[in-house]
Structure formats: C-alpha cells, structure tokens
LOSEBA-996335 format. One record per residue: residue in one letter; z, y, x of N, C-alpha, C in turn; residue number from 0. Coordinates in pm, whole numbers, plus 50000, padded with zeros to 5 digits. Example, Ala and Ser with C-alpha at 12.3 -4.5 7.8 and 13.67 -1.06 7.14 Angstrom:
REM residues 2
A,50780,49431,51319,50780,49550,51230,50780,49670,51320,0
S,50708,49775,51285,50714,49894,51367,50787,50003,51290,1
REM end
This chain:
REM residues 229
X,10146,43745,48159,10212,43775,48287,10364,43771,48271,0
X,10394,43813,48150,10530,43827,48136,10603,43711,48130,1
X,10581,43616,48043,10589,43454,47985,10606,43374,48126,2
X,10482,43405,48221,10498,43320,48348,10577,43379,48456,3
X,10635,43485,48432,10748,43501,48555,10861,43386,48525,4
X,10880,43362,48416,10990,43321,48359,10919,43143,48412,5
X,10842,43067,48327,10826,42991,48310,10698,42943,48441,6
X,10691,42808,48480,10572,42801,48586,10456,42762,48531,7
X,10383,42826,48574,10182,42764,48463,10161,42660,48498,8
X,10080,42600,48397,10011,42473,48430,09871,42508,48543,9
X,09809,42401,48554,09664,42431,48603,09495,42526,48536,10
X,09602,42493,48369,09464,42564,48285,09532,42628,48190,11
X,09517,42787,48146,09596,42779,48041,09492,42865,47934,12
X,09467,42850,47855,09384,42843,47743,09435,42924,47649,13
X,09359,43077,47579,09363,43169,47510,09256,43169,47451,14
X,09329,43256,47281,09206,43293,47205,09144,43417,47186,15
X,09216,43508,47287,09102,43636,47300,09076,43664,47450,16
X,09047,43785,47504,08984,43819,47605,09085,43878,47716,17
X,09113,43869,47814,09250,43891,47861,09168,43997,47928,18
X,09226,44130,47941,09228,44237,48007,09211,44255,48123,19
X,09318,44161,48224,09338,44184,48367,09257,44106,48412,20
X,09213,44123,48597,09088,44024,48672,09191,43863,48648,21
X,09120,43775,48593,09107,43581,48653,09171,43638,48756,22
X,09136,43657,48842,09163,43648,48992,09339,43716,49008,23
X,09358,43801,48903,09462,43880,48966,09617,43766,48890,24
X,09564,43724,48798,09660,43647,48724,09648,43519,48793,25
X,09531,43457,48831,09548,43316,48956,09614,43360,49053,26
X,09607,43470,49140,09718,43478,49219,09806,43526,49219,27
X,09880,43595,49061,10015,43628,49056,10058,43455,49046,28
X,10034,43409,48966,10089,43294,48882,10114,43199,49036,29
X,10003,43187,49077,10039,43093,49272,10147,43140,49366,30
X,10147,43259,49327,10186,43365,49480,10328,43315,49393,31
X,10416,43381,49266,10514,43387,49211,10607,43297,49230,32
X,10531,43184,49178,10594,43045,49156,10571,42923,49294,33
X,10504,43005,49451,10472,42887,49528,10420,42799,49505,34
X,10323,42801,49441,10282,42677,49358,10159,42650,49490,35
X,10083,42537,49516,09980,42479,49603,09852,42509,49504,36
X,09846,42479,49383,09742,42456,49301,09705,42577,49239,37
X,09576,42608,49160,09521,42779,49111,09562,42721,48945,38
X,09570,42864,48892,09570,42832,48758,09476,42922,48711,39
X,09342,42841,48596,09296,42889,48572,09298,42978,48401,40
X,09300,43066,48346,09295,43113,48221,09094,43138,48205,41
X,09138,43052,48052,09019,43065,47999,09021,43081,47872,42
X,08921,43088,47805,08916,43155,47670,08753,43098,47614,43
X,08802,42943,47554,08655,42838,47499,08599,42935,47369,44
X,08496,42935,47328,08500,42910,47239,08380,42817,47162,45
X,08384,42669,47210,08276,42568,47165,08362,42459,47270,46
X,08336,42353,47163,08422,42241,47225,08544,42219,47241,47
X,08552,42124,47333,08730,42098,47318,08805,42184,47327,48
X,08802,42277,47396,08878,42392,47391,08917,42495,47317,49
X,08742,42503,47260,08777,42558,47154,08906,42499,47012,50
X,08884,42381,46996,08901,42286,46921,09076,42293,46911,51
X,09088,42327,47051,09284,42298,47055,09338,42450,47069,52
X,09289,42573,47011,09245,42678,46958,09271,42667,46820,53
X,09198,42600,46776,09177,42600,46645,09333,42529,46548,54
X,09355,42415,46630,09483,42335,46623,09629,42419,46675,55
X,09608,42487,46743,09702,42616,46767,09720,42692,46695,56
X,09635,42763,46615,09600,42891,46484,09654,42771,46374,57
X,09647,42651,46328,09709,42604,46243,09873,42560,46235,58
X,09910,42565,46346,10034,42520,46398,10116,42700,46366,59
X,10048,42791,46440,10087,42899,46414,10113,42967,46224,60
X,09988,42918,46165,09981,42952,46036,10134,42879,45974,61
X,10113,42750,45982,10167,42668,45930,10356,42715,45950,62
X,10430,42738,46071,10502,42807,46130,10508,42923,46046,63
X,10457,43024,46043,10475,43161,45993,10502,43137,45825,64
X,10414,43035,45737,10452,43000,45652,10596,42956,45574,65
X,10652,42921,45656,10763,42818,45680,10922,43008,45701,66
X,10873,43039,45812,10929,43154,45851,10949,43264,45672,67
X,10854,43317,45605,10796,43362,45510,10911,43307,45389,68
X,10912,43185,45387,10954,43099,45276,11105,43070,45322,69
X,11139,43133,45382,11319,43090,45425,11396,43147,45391,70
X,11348,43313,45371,11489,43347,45275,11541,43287,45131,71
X,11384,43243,45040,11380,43206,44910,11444,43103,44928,72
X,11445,42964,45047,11441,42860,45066,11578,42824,45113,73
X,11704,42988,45168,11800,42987,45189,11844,42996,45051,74
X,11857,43108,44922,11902,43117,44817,11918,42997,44738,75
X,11790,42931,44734,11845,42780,44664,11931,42686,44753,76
X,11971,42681,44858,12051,42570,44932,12170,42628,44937,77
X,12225,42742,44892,12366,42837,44917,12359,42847,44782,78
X,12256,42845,44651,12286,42859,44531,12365,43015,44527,79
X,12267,43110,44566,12326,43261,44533,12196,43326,44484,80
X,12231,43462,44416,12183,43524,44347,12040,43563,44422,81
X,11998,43610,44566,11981,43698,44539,11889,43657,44712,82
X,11801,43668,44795,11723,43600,44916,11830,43666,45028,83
X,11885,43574,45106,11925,43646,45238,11843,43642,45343,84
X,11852,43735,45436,11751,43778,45524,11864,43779,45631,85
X,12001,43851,45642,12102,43847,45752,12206,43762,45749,86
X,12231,43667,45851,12326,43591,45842,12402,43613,45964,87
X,12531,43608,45971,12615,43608,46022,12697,43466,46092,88
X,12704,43426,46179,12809,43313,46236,12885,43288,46337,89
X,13016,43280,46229,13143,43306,46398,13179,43146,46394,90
X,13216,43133,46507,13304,43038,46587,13423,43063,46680,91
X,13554,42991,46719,13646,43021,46801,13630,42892,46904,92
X,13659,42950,47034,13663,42817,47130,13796,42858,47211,93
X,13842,42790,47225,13968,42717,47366,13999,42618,47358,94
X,14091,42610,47509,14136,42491,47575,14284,42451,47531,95
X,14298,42379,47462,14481,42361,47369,14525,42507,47384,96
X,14437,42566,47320,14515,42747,47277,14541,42818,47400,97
X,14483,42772,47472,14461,42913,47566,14295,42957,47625,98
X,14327,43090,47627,14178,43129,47687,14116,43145,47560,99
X,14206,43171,47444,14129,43184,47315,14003,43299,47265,100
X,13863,43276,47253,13784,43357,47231,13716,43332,47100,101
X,13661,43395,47055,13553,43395,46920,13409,43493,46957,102
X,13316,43388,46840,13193,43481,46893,13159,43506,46730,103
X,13027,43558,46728,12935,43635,46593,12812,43634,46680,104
X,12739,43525,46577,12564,43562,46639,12524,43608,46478,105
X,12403,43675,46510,12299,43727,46359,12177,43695,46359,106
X,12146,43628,46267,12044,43588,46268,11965,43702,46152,107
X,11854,43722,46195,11787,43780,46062,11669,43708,46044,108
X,11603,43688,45917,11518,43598,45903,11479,43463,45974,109
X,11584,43387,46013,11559,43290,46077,11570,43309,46238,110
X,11570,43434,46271,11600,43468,46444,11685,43506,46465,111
X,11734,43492,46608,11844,43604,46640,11820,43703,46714,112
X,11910,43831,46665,11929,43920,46668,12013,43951,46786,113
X,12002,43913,46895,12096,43958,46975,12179,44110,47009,114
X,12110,44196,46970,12183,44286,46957,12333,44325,46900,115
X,12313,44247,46787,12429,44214,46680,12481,44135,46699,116
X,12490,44027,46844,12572,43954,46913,12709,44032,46923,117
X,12844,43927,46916,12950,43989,46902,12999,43874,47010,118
X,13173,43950,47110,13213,43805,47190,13363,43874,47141,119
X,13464,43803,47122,13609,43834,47072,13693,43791,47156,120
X,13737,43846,47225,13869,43801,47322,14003,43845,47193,121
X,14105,43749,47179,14192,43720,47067,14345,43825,47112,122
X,14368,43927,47007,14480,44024,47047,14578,43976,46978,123
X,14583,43919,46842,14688,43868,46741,14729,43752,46754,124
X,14642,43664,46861,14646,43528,46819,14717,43468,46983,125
X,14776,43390,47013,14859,43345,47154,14853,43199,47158,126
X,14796,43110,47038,14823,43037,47028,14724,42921,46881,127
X,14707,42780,46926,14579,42691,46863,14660,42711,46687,128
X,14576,42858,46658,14549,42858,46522,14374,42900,46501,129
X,14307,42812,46478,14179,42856,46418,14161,42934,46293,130
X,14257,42895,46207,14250,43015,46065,14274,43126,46112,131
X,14406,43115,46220,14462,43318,46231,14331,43358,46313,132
X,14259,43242,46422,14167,43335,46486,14051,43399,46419,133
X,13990,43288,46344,13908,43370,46253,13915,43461,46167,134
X,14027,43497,46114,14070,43604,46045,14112,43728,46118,135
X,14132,43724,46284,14124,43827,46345,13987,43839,46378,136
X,13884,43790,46402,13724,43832,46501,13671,43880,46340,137
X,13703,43781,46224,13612,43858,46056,13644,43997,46035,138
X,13789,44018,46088,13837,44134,45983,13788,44273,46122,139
X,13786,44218,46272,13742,44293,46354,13582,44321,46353,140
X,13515,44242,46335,13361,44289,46316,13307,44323,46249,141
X,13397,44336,46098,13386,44415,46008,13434,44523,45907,142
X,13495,44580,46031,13634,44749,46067,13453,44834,45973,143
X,13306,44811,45996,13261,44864,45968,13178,44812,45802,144
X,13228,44829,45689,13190,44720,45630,12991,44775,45586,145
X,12965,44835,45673,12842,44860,45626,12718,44810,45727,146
X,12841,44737,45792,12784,44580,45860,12794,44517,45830,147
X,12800,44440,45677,12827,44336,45640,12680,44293,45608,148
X,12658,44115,45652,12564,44072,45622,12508,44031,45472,149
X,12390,43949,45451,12410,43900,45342,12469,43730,45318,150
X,12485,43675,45398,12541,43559,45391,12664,43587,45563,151
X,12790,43527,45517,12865,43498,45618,12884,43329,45664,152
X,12827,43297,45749,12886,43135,45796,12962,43137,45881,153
X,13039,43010,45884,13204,42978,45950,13217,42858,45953,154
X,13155,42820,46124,13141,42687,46186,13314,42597,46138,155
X,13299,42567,46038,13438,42525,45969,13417,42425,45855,156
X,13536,42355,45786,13550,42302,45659,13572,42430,45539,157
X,13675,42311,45463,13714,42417,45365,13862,42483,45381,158
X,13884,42458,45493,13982,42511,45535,13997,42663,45652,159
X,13868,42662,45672,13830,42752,45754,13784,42862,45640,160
X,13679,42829,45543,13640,42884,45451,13754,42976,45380,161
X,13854,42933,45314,13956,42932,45229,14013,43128,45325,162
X,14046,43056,45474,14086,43135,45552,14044,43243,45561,163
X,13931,43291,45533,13845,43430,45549,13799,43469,45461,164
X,13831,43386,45317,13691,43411,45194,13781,43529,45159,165
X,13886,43616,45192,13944,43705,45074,13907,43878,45180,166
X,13835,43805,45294,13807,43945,45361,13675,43943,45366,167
X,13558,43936,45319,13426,43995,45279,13393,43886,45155,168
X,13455,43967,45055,13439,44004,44903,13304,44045,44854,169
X,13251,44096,44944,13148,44244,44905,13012,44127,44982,170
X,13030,44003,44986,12955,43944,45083,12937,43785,45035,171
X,12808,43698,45070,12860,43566,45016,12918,43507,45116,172
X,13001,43403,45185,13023,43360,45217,13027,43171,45250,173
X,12999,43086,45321,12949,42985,45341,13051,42900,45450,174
X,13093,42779,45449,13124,42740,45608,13045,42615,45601,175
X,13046,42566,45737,12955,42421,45775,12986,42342,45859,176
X,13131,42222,45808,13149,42127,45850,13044,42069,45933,177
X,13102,42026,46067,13054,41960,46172,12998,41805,46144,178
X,13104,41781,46091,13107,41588,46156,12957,41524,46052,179
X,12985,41603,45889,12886,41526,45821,12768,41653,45839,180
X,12775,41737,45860,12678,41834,45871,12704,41906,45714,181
X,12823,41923,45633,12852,41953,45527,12855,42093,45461,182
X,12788,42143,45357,12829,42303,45356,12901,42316,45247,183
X,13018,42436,45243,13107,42418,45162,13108,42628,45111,184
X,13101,42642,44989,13134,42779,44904,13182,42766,44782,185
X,13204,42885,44735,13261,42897,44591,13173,42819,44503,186
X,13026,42854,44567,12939,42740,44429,12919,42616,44495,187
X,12987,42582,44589,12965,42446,44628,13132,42411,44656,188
X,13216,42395,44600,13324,42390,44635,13396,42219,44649,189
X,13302,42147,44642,13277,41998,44684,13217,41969,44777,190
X,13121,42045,44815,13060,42060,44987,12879,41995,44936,191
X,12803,41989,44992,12644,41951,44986,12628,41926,45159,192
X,12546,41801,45127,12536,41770,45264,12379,41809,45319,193
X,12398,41872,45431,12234,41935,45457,12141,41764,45532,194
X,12050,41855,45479,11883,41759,45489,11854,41807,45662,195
X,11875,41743,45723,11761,41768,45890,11633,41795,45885,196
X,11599,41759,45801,11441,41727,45843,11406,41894,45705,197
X,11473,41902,45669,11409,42053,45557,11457,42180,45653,198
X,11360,42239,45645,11355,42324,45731,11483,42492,45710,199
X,11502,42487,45593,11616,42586,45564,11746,42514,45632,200
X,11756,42432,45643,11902,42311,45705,11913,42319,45811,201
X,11781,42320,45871,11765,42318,46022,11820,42421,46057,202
X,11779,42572,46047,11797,42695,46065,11951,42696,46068,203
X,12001,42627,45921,12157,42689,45957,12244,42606,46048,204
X,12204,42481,46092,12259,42395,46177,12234,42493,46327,205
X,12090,42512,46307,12076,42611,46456,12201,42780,46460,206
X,12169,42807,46364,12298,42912,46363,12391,42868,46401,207
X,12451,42795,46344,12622,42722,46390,12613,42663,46499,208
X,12547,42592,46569,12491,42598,46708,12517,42651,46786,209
X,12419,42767,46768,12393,42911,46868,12535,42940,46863,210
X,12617,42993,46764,12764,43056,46772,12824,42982,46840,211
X,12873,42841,46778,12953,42802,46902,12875,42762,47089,212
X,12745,42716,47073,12750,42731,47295,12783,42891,47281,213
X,12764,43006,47218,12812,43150,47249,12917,43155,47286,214
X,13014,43095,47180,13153,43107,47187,13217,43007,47324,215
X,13159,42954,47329,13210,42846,47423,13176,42898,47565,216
X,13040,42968,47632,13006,42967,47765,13089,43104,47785,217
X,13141,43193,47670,13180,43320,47684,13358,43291,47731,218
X,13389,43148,47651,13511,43090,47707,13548,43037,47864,219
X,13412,42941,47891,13415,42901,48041,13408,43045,48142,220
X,13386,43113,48088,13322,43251,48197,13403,43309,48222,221
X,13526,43289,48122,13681,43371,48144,13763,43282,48196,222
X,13719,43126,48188,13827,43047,48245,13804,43031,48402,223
X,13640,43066,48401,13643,43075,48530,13712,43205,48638,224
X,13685,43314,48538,13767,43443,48621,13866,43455,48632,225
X,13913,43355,48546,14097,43337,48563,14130,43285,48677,226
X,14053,43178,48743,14074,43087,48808,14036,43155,48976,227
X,13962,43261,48955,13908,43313,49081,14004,43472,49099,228
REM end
C-alpha cells in the first residue's frame, strides 16, 4: 500500500506470501488513488509461471544481498586501507562563476544512504570561485564534531582537491574521485587508479559522488531561485 501511493500498479502484481488486507480493498485503493480505468489484481502463485518469476525474484534478491554483504571487504581492497569501511562520507561544492556558492555531505553506510546524515553548506568564508577554500570550509564545518568522522572521506575532486582537505581528518582515510576519467586518487594511490563500471564496489562510489553533487547542485538552484523571487 505504501510503495503504490508513490508509484502506479500494474494490472497484476505478484507476491510471495499472503497479504493481510481484503483483494478487494487494495484493488480499489490502487484504482480509486491513481484514477486508473483498469483493476489491479495481487496474487500470490505458487505452481507455474508465477510461481516461477517468484522463484527468479528470490534469486535476484539473494544474489543482490550477496553483493551488499561483500562491499565493505570489496571497498578495503579498491581504497587499499587497513581495515572494511561501512561509512562513507561525500562532499561536493556547486555555483554559478562563484556566486550562490553551496556545498553538500551525503553518507552512505553500507552502500546506502543515510539521509539523516545529509549535510547542505551555504559558504561563510568563501565570496568567491575557490573550490579548495570551499571545501575546506563545509570539511572542517561538519566535522566541529570529530566523533562524526566517517570511515572513508570522498571529495568529488582530483588531486588537487584531495591535497586541500587531507590535513583536516587525519584521524580518517581519505579518498577523492576525479570526474572526467572516473579516477581515484589517496595517499596509497597517489598516481590515481581508474575505477571498473561494471565491478560493483566502483559503481557504489561513482553513485556516491553522484548523489553529492545533484545534492549539492538542486540545493544551489533552490537558492538561486529564492534569490530571484
């Protein structure tokens, strides 16, 4: 019920246990909600095709959770650090030729985010297109508490971005991840390693650096728009 406020049902939608509420009451939330002309039915096979794409679901799921399981180990060897990270950290700065300057911090923990631990930085030190000074004001501000410090820090950056922040979480590893080649650059990689797409630890941190900057960026349009109004 929850899933389909959000999203519109198909005509059949297919579960592997016993749903609680009447058929009837979920066919006509799901019609009534969404205006839809057509019924949707929920069912629950178990013999035959239905069953069958059930079964292909529970493997997709296994297979997934597997993958999830194996990512902190699977982060330590691609960052070459001691030790499995589970919290990651990633800021980005966005403006328009230095104005409207903002920075964000998303957290990921185990491969998700954490929105709670979402951070948005409107810039007090900075007036002007420096990306080093900005990131060195939103690092050294989100971590006034250092017992928030993650176990990996990333910094949608080169090695110039890197360089910029590596002397304020010490107590922390630190990482940045060139854009153009998809490049990651640290103290044990201080020549850079270029990430794999298709391996699934790569993916994750491309999606981190991602997520931070559209953060950083829609949190930018949202002020350029209130400026403007």
């Amino acid at each position: 019920m929850s899933f389909y406020r959000t999203y519109a049902p198909p005509s059949m939608v297919i579960v592997n246990f016993d749903v609680a509420i009447s058929p009837e009451v979920i066919k006509n939330f799901m019609q009534q909600w969404h205006h839809k002309t057509y019924e949707t039915t929920v069912v629950h096979p178990t013999t035959g095709h239905g069953a069958a794409l059930i079964r292909l679901g529970l493997v997709h799921v296994q297979q997934e959770q597997l993958k999830q399981s194996s990512l902190p180990r699977a982060l330590k060897a691609l960052f070459k650090i001691s030790t499995e990270p589970h919290v990651i950290d990633c800021f980005d700065v966005s403006h328009k030729q230095g104005r409207n300057i903002v920075g964000s911090c998303v957290r990921f923990v185990d491969g998700q985010p954490d929105k709670k631990n979402f951070r948005h930085f409107i810039m007090k030190t900075v007036d002007h297109n420096d990306d080093y000074a900005c990131l060195r004001e939103i690092v050294t501000r989100r971590y006034k508490n250092r017992s928030e410090l993650p176990d990996v820090v990333l910094i949608d950056g080169g090695k110039g971005q890197l360089s910029a922040v590596a002397d304020l979480v010490c107590d922390t590893e630190i990482v940045s991840l060139a854009k153009r080649e998809e490049t990651i650059f640290s103290c044990h990689m201080p020549q850079g390693k270029k990430l794999n797409p298709k391996n699934f630890a790569d993916q994750v941190v491309i999606a981190l650096r991602d997520y931070a900057h559209h953060f950083a960026i829609s949190f930018h349009r949202s002020r350029e728009r209130s400026a403007k109004n």
